[in-house]
C-alpha positions in Angstrom: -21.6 12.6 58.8 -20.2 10.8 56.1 -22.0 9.5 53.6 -22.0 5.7 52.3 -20.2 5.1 49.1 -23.0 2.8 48.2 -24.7 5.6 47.9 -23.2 6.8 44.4 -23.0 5.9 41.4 -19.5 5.5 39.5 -18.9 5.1 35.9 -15.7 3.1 36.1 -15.1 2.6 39.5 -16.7 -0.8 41.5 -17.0 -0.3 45.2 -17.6 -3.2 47.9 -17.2 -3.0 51.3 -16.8 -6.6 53.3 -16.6 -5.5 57.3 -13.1 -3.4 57.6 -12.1 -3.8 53.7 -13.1 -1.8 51.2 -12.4 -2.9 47.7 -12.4 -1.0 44.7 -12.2 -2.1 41.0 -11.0 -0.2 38.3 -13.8 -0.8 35.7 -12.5 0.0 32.3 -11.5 -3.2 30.7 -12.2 -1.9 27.0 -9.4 0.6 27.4 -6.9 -1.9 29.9 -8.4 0.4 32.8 -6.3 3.3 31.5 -6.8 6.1 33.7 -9.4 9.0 32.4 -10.3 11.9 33.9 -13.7 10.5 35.4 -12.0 7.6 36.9 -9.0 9.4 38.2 -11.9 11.7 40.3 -14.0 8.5 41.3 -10.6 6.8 43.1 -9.8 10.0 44.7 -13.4 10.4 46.3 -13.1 6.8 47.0 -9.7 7.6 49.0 -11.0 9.8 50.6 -14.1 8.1 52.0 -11.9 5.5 52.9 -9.4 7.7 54.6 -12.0 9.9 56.5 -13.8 6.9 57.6 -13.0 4.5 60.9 -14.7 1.7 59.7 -12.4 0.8 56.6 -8.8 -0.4 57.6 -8.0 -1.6 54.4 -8.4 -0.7 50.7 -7.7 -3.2 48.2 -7.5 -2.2 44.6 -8.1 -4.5 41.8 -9.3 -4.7 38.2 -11.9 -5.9 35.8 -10.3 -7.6 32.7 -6.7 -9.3 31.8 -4.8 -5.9 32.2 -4.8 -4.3 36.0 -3.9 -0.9 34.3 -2.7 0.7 31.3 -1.5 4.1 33.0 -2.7 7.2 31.6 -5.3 7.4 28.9 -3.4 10.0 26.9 -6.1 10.6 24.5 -8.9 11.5 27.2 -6.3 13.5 29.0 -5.7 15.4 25.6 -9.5 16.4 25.7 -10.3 13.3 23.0 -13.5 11.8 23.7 -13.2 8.0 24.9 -15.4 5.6 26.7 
């Protein structure tokens, strides 16, 4: 039995599920939604749920702030700390 993603808690990731459509938000717009470490693992659970799961048809992947993303955040991915 799968789980709801409603059910979590993410540090940079929104989730919202309308009917078939899931929608998640990279949540990052300090750093232009650079991809971290945390956030890398929260879209890849995400996927997953949505893969694994009937009910979503669609994913549809968006972003908080003026930048959709940055890429890689090299400095988290070099073991720096950053938000």
């Amino acid at each position: 039995q799968l789980t709801s993603l409603a059910d979590h808690t993410f540090a940079h990731l929104r989730v919202a599920a309308e009917g078939p459509v899931l929608t998640l938000t990279l949540n990052r717009p300090e750093k232009k939604n650079a991809l971290n470490p945390v956030l890398l693992r929260e879209l890849a659970f995400a996927l997953s749920h949505a893969q694994q799961n009937p009910d979503v048809w669609l994913v549809v992947l968006t972003a908080a702030g003026d930048t959709f993303c940055a890429g890689m955040d090299l400095k988290a991915m070099a073991g720096e700390q950053t938000v």
